[in-house]
mmCIF file of the C-alpha atoms, coordinates in Angstrom:
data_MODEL
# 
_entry.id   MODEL 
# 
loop_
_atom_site.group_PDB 
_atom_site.id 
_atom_site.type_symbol 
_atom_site.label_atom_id 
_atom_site.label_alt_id 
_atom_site.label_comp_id 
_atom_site.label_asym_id 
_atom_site.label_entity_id 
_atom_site.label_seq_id 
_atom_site.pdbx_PDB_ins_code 
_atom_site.Cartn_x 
_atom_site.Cartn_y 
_atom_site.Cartn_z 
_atom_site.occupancy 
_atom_site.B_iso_or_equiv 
_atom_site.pdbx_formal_charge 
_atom_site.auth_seq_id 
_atom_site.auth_comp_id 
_atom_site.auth_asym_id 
_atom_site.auth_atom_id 
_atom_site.pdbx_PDB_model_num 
ATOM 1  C CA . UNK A 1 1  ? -9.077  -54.222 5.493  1.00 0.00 ? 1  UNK A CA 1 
ATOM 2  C CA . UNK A 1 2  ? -11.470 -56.183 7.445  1.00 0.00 ? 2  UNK A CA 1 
ATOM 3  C CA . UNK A 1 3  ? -11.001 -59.929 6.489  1.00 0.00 ? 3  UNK A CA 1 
ATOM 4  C CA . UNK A 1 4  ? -14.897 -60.894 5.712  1.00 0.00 ? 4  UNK A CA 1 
ATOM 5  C CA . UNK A 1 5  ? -14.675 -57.504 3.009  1.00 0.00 ? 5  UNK A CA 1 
ATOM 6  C CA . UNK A 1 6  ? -11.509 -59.170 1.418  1.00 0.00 ? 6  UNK A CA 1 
ATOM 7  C CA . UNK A 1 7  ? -13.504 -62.549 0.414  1.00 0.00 ? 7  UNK A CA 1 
ATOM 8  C CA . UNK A 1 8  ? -16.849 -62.999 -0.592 1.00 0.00 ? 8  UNK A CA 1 
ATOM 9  C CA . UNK A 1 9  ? -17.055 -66.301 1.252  1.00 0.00 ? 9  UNK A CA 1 
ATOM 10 C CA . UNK A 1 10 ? -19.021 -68.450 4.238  1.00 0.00 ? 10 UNK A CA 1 
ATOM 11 C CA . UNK A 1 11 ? -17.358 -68.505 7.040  1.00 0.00 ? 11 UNK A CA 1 
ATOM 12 C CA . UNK A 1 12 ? -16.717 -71.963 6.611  1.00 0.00 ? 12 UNK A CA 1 
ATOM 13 C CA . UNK A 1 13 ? -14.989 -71.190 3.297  1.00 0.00 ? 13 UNK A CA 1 
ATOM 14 C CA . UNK A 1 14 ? -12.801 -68.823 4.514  1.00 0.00 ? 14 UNK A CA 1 
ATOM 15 C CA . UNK A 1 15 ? -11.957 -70.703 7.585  1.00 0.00 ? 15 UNK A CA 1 
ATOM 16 C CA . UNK A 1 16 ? -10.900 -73.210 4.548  1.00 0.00 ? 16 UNK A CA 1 
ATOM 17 C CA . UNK A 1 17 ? -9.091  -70.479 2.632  1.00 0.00 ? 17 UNK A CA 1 
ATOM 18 C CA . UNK A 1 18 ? -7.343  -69.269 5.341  1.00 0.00 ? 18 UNK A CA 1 
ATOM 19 C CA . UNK A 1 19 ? -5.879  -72.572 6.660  1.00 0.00 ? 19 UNK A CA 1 
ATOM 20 C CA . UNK A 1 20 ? -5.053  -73.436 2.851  1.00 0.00 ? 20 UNK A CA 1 
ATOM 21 C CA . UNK A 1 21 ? -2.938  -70.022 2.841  1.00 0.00 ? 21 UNK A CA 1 
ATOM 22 C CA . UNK A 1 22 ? -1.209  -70.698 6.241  1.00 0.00 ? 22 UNK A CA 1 
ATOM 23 C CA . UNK A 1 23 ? -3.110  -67.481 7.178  1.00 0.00 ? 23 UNK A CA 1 
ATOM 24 C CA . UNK A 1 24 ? -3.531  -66.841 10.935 1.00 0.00 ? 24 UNK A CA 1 
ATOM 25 C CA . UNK A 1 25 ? -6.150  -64.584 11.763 1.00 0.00 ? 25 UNK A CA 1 
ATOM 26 C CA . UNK A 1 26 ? -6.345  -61.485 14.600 1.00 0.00 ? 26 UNK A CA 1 
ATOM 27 C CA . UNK A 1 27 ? -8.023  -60.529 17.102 1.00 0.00 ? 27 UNK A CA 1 
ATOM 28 C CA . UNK A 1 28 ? -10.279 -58.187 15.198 1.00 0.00 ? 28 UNK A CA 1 
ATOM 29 C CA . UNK A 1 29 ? -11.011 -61.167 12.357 1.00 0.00 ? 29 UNK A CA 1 
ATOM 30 C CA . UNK A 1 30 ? -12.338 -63.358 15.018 1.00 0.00 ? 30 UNK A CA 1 
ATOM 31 C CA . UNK A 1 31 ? -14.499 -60.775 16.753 1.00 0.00 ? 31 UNK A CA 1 
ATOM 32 C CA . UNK A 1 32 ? -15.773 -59.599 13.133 1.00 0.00 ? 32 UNK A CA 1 
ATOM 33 C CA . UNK A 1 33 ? -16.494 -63.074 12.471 1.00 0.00 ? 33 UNK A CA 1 
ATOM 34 C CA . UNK A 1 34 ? -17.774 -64.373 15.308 1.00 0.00 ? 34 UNK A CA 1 
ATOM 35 C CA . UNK A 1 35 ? -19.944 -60.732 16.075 1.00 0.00 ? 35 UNK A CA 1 
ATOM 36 C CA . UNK A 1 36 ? -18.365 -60.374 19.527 1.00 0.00 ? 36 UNK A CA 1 
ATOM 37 C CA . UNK A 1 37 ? -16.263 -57.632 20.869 1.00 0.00 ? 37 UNK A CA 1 
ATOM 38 C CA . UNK A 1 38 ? -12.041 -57.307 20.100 1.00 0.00 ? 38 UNK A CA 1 
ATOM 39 C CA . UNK A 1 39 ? -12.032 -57.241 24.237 1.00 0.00 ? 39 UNK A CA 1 
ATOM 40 C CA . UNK A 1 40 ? -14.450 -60.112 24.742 1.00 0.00 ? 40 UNK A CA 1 
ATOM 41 C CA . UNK A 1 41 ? -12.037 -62.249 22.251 1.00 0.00 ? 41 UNK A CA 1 
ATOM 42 C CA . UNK A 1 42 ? -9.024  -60.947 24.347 1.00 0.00 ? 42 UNK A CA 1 
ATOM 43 C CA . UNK A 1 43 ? -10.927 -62.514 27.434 1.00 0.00 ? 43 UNK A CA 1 
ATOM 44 C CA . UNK A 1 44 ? -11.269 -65.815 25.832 1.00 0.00 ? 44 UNK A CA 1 
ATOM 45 C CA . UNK A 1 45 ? -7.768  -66.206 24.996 1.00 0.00 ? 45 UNK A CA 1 
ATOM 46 C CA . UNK A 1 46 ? -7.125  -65.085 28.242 1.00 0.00 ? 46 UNK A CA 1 
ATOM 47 C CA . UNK A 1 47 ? -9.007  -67.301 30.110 1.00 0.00 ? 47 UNK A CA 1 
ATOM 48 C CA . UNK A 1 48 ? -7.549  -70.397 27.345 1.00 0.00 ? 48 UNK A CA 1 
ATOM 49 C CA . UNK A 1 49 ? -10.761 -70.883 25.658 1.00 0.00 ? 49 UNK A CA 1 
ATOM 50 C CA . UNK A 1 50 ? -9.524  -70.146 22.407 1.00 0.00 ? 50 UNK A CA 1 
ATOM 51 C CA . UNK A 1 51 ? -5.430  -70.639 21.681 1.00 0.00 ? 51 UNK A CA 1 
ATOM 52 C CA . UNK A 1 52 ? -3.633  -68.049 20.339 1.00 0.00 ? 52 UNK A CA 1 
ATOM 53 C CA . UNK A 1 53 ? 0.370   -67.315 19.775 1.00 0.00 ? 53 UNK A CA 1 
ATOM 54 C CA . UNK A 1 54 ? 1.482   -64.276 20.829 1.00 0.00 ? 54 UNK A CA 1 
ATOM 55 C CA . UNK A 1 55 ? 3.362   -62.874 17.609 1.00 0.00 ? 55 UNK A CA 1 
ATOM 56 C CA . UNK A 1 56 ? 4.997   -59.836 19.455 1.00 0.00 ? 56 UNK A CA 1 
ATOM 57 C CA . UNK A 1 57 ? 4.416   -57.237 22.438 1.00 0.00 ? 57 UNK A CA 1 
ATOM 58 C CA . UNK A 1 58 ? 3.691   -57.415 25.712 1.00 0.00 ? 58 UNK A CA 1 
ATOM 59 C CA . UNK A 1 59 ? 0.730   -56.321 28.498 1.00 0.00 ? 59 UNK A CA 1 
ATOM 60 C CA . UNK A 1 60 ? -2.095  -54.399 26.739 1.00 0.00 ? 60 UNK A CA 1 
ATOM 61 C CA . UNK A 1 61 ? 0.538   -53.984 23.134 1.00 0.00 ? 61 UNK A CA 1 
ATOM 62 C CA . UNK A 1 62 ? 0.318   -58.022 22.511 1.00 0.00 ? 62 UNK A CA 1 
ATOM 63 C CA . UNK A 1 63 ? -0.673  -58.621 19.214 1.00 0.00 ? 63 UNK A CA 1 
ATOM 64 C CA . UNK A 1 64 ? -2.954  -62.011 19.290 1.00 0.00 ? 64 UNK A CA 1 
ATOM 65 C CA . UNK A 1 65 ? -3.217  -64.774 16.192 1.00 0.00 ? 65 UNK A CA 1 
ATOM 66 C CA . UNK A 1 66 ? -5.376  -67.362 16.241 1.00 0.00 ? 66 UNK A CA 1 
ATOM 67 C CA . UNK A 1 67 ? -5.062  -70.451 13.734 1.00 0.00 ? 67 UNK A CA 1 
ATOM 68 C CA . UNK A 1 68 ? -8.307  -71.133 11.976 1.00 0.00 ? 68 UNK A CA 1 
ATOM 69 C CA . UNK A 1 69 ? -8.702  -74.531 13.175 1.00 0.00 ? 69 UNK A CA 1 
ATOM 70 C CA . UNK A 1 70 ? -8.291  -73.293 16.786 1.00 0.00 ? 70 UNK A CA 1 
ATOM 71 C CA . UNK A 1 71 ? -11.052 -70.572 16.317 1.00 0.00 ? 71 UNK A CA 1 
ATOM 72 C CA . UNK A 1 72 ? -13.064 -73.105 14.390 1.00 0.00 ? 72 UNK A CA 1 
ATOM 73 C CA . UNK A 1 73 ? -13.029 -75.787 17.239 1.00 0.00 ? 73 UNK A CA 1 
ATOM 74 C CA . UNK A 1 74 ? -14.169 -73.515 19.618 1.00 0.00 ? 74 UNK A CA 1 
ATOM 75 C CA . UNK A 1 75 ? -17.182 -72.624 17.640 1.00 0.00 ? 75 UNK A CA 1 
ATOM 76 C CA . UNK A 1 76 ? -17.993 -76.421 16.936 1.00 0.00 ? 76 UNK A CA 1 
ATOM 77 C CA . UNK A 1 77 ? -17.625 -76.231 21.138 1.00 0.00 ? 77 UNK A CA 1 
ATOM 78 C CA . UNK A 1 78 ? -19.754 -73.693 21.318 1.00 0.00 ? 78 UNK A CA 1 
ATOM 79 C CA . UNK A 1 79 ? -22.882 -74.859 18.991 1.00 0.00 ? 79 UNK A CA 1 
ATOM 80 C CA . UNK A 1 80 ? -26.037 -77.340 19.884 1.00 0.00 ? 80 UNK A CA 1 
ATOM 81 C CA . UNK A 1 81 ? -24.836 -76.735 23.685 1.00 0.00 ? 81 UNK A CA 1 
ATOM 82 C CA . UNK A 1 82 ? -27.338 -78.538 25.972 1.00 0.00 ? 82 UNK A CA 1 
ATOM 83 C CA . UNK A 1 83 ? -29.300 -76.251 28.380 1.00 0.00 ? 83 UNK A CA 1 
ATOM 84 C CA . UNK A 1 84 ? -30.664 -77.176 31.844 1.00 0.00 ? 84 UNK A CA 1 
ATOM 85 C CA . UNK A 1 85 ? -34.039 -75.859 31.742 1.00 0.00 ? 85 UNK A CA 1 
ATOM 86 C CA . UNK A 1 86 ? -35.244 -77.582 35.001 1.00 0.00 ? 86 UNK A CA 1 
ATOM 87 C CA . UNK A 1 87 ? -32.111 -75.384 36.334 1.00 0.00 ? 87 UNK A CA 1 
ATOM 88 C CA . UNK A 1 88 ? -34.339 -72.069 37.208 1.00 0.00 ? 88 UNK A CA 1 
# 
């Protein structure tokens, strides 16, 4: 069951709930939170944007979980991000 169907909640609530609950969340909670792709979430851990523990498998079978304080410092990374206009 898709995490954002089990709880009613902002995402800053259940970022809260979660971390309460020790509850680490996968690869398909991020992207369904965060509206990006499962594979563009795989790429992010990948490239050590986001940290994630590797719970079990290997190559393409790893199964990814991210704490909710790791996923939620990359998005306060992400937000008010400066942009070079004079760049173009």
């Amino acid at each position: 069951m898709p995490i954002n169907e089990t709880f009613n909640l902002t995402l800053a609530e259940l970022l809260r709930h979660a971390k309460k609950n020790c509850i680490l969340l996968s690869v398909s909670d991020i992207a369904e939170l965060a509206k990006l792709t499962p594979w563009y979430v795989r790429q992010l851990i990948a490239s050590g944007e986001i940290r994630a523990i590797n719970v079990g498998g290997t190559g393409r079978r790893t199964r990814w979980r991210i704490d909710p304080d790791d996923f939620q410092n990359w998005m306060v990374g992400r937000e008010n991000r400066r942009r070079d206009l004079t760049a173009a």
